[in-house]
C-alpha positions in Angstrom: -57.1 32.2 -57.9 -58.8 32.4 -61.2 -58.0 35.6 -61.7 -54.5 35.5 -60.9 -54.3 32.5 -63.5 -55.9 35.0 -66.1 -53.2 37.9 -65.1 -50.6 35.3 -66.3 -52.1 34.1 -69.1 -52.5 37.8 -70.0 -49.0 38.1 -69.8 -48.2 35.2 -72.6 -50.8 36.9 -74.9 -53.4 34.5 -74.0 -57.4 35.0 -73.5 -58.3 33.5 -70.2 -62.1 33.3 -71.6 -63.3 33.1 -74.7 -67.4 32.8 -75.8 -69.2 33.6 -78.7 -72.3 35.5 -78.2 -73.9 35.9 -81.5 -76.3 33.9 -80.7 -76.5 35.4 -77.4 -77.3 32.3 -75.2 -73.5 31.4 -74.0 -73.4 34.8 -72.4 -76.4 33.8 -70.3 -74.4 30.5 -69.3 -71.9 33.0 -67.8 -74.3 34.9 -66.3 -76.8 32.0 -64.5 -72.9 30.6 -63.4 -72.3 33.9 -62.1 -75.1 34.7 -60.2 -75.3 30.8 -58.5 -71.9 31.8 -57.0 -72.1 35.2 -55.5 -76.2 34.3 -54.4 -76.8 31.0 -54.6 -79.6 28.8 -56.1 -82.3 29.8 -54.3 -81.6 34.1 -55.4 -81.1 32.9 -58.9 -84.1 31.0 -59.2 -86.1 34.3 -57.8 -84.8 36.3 -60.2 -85.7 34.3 -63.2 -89.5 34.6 -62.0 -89.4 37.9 -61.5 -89.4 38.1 -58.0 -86.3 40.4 -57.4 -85.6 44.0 -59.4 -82.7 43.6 -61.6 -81.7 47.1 -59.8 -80.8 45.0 -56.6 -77.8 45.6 -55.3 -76.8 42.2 -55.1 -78.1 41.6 -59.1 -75.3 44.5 -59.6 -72.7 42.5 -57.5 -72.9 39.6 -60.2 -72.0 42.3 -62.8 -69.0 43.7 -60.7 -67.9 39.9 -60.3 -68.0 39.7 -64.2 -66.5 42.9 -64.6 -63.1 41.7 -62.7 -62.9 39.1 -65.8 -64.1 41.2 -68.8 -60.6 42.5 -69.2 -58.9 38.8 -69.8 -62.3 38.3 -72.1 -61.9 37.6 -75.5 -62.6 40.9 -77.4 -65.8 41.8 -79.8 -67.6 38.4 -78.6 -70.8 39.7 -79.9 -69.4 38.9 -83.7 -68.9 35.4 -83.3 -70.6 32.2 -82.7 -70.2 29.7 -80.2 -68.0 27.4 -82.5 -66.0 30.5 -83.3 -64.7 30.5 -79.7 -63.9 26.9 -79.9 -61.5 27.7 -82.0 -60.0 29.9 -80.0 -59.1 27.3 -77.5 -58.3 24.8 -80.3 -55.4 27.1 -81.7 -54.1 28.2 -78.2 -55.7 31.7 -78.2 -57.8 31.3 -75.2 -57.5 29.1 -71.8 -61.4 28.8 -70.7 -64.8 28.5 -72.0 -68.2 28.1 -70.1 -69.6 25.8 -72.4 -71.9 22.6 -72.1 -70.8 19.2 -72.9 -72.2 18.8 -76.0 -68.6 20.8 -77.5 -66.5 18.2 -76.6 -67.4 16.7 -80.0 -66.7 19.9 -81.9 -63.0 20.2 -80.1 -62.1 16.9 -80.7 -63.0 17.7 -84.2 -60.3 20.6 -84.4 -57.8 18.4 -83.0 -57.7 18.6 -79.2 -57.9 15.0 -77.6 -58.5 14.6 -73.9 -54.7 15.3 -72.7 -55.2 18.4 -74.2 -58.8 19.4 -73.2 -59.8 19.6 -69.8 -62.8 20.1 -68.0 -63.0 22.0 -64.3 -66.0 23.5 -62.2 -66.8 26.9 -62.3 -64.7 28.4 -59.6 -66.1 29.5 -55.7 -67.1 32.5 -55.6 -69.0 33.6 -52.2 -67.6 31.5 -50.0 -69.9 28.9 -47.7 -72.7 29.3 -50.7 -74.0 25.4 -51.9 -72.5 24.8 -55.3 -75.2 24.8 -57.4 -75.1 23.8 -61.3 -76.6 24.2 -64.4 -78.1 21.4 -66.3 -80.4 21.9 -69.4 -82.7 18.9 -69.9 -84.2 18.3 -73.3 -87.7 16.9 -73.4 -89.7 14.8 -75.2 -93.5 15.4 -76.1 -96.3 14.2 -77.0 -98.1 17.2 -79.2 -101.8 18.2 -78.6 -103.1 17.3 -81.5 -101.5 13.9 -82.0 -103.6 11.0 -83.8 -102.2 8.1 -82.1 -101.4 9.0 -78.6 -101.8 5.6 -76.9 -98.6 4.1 -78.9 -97.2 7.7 -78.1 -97.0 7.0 -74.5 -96.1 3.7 -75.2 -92.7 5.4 -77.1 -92.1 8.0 -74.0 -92.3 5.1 -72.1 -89.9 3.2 -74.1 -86.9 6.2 -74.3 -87.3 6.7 -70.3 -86.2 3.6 -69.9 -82.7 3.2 -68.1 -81.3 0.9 -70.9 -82.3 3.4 -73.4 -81.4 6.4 -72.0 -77.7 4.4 -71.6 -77.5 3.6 -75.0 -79.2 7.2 -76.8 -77.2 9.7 -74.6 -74.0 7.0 -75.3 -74.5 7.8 -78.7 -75.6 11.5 -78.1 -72.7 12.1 -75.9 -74.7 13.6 -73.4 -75.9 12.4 -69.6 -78.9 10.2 -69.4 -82.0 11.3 -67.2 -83.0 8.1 -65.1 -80.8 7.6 -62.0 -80.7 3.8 -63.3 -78.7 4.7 -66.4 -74.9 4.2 -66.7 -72.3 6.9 -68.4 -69.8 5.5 -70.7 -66.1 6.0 -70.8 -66.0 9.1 -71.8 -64.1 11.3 -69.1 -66.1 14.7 -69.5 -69.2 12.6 -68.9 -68.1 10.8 -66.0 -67.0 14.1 -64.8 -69.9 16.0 -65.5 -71.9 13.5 -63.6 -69.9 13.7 -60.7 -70.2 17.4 -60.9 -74.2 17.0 -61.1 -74.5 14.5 -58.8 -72.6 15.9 -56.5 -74.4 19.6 -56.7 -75.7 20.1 -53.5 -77.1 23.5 -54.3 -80.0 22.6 -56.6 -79.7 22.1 -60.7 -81.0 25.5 -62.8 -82.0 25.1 -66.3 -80.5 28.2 -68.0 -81.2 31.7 -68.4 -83.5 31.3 -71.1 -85.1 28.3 -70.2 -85.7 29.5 -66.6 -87.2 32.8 -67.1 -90.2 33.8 -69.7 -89.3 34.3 -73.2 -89.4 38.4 -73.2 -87.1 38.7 -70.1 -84.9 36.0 -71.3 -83.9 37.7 -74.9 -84.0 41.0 -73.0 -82.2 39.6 -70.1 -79.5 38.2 -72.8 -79.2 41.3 -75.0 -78.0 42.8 -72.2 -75.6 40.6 -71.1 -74.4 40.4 -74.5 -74.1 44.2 -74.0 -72.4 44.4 -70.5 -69.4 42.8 -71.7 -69.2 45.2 -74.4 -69.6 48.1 -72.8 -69.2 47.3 -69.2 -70.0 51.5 -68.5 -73.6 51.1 -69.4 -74.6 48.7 -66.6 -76.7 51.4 -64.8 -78.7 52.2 -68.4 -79.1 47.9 -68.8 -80.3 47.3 -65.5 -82.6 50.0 -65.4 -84.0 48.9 -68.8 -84.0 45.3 -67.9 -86.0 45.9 -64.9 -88.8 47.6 -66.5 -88.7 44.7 -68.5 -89.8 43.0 -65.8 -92.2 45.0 -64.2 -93.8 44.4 -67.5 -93.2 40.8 -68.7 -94.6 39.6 -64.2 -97.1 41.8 -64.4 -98.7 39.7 -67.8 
């Protein structure tokens, strides 16, 4: 169905997905999203530690399910950054974006307000698979060397608390981490909870955050690369995987 949708937004001159991957990291979004449809959590999650070759055949059936959207992509993604693509959206050049919540701000600051921004799950894929989501969680911490750790705990402490987490991820426009926090008004919150809470499939981190820092900017170059030049899958995959042969094997 999301295809189809793109074919007609093809048709009205529109880019059914837009990213920016300058900074490489939204095309590992796509990616991690990607792969949790067509495998599932549990694949994903073996992959990121280096437990599957990226020569798999069902790694490659992630890139041929990418491959079906490449041509409704955005072109030359590689040249801009992720705000760049919000304006893509913002000025009706593009219908979708895999992007985390924290760009709501930066469309309502272009103009869009929440009748003309949506929100919507990333779409089934292999069919009977657990939905599974992604969900970055920033942490706090208390560094190695700190002088006055006691009143540091004391702090963690304090920002786990439910009440806090309410009022700093209210202010942060982001979801709070204790299960006895509340989310504000704000609709793409509220939805984005349901959508977490609700993800029966497990929660993954992101690309980057999941697997080791070598195979991560190796794993994204590539991606950035695949949707570039779609014809040198073979060369990636091959490269990526003696990245990993390498990186485990540390």
């Amino acid at each position: 169905d999301f295809i189809a949708n793109c074919e007609k937004f093809k048709e009205v001159g529109v880019d059914c997905l837009t990213t920016g991957t300058k900074a490489l990291w939204p095309a590992a979004g796509i990616f991690d999203y990607l792969n949790l449809r067509t495998n599932g959590y549990d694949f994903h999650m073996q992959l990121t530690n280096g437990e599957i070759p990226w020569t798999d055949d069902r790694v490659r059936k992630v890139f041929a399910e990418w491959a079906r959207v490449l041509p409704y992509t955005t072109p030359n993604v590689a040249a801009i950054d992720w705000q760049d693509a919000v304006s893509n959206i913002v000025q009706g050049k593009a219908a979708n974006y895999v992007m985390g919540n924290f760009a709501v701000a930066t469309f309502r600051d272009g103009g869009m307000t929440d009748e003309t921004l949506g929100f919507m799950d990333f779409p089934e894929i292999t069919p009977g698979i657990p939905r599974a989501e992604e969900a970055p969680t920033d942490t706090i911490h208390i560094p190695a060397g700190a002088k006055n750790v006691e009143d540091a705990k004391k702090f963690l402490a304090y920002v786990a608390r439910a009440d806090v987490q309410t009022a700093m991820n209210e202010t942060l426009g982001q979801l709070p981490i204790n299960v006895n926090s509340t989310v504000g008004d704000d609709p793409f919150l509220k939805q984005g909870f349901e959508v977490l809470s609700t993800a029966e499939g497990g929660i993954a981190q992101f690309f980057d955050r999941d697997a080791p820092a070598q195979m991560a900017k190796a794993g994204m170059e590539g991606f950035q690369e695949f949707m570039a030049y779609p014809d040198r899958l073979d060369a990636i995959l091959e490269r990526l995987e003696s990245v990993r042969q390498r990186v485990y094997k540390n």
